[in-house]
C-alpha positions in Angstrom: -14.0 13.0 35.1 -14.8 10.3 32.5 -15.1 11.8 28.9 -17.8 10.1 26.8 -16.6 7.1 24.1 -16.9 8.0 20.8 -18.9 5.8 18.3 -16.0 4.6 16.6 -14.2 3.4 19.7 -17.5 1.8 21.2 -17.5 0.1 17.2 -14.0 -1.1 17.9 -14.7 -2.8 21.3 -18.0 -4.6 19.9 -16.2 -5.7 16.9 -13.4 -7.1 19.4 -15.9 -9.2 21.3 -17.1 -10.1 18.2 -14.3 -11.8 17.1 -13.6 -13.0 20.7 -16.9 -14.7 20.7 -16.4 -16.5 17.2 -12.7 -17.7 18.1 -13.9 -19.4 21.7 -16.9 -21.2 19.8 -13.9 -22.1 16.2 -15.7 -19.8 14.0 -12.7 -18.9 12.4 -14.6 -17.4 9.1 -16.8 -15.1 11.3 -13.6 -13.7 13.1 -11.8 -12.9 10.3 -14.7 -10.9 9.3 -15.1 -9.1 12.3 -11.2 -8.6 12.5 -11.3 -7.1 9.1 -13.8 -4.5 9.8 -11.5 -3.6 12.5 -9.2 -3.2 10.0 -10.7 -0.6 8.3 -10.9 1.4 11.8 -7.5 0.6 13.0 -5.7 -0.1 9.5 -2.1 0.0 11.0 -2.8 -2.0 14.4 0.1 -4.2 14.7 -1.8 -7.1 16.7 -4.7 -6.7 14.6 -2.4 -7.4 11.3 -0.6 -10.4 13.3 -4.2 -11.6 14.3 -5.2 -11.4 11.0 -2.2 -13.3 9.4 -2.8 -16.2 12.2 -6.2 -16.8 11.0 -5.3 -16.7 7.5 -2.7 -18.9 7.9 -5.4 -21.3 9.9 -7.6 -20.8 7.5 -6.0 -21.0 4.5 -7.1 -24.7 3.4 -10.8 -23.9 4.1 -10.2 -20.6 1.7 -8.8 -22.2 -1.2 -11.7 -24.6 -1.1 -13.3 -21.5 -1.4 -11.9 -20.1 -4.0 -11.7 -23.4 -6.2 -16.1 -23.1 -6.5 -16.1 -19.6 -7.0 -13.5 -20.1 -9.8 -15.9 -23.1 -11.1 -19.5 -20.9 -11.0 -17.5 -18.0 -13.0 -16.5 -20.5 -15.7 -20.6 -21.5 -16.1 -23.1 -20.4 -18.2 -26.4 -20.3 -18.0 -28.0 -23.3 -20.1 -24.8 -24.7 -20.3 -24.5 -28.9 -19.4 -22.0 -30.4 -17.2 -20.3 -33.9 -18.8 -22.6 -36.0 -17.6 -25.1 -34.2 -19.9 -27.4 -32.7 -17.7 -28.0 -29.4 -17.1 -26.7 -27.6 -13.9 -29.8 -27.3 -11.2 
């Protein structure tokens, strides 16, 4: 007899074919998302940690773009003129 699936394996699975969905269409960002959340269910999932590492690794010029403006934004103040002497929009 089947035994029903419990909401955090039915979670799983939908985050799966989350990610599944995102890779086969190279949204990369969106699949790391999803893989993190499954993550937090299966923290110790040795393909999960091995997927994770490969899209990091694909990823990783995209991310320190990333980092690079939010580095910039924490730097500004509000009021405060950029060199060219106008303000920020």
């Amino acid at each position: 007899m089947l035994e029903p699936a419990s909401n955090r394996s039915i979670l799983f699975r939908m985050l799966a074919n989350l990610k599944g969905a995102c890779l086969k269409v190279g949204e990369g960002l969106r699949a790391l998302r999803a893989l993190e959340r499954m993550l937090v269910l299966a923290p110790a999932h040795p393909g999960l940690l091995r997927d994770r590492g490969l899209l990091l690794f694909e990823l990783e010029p995209l991310r320190r773009g990333d980092a690079k403006i939010w580095s910039c934004t924490r730097s500004w103040r509000p009021g405060e003129r950029r060199r060219s002497g106008r303000a920020w929009p």
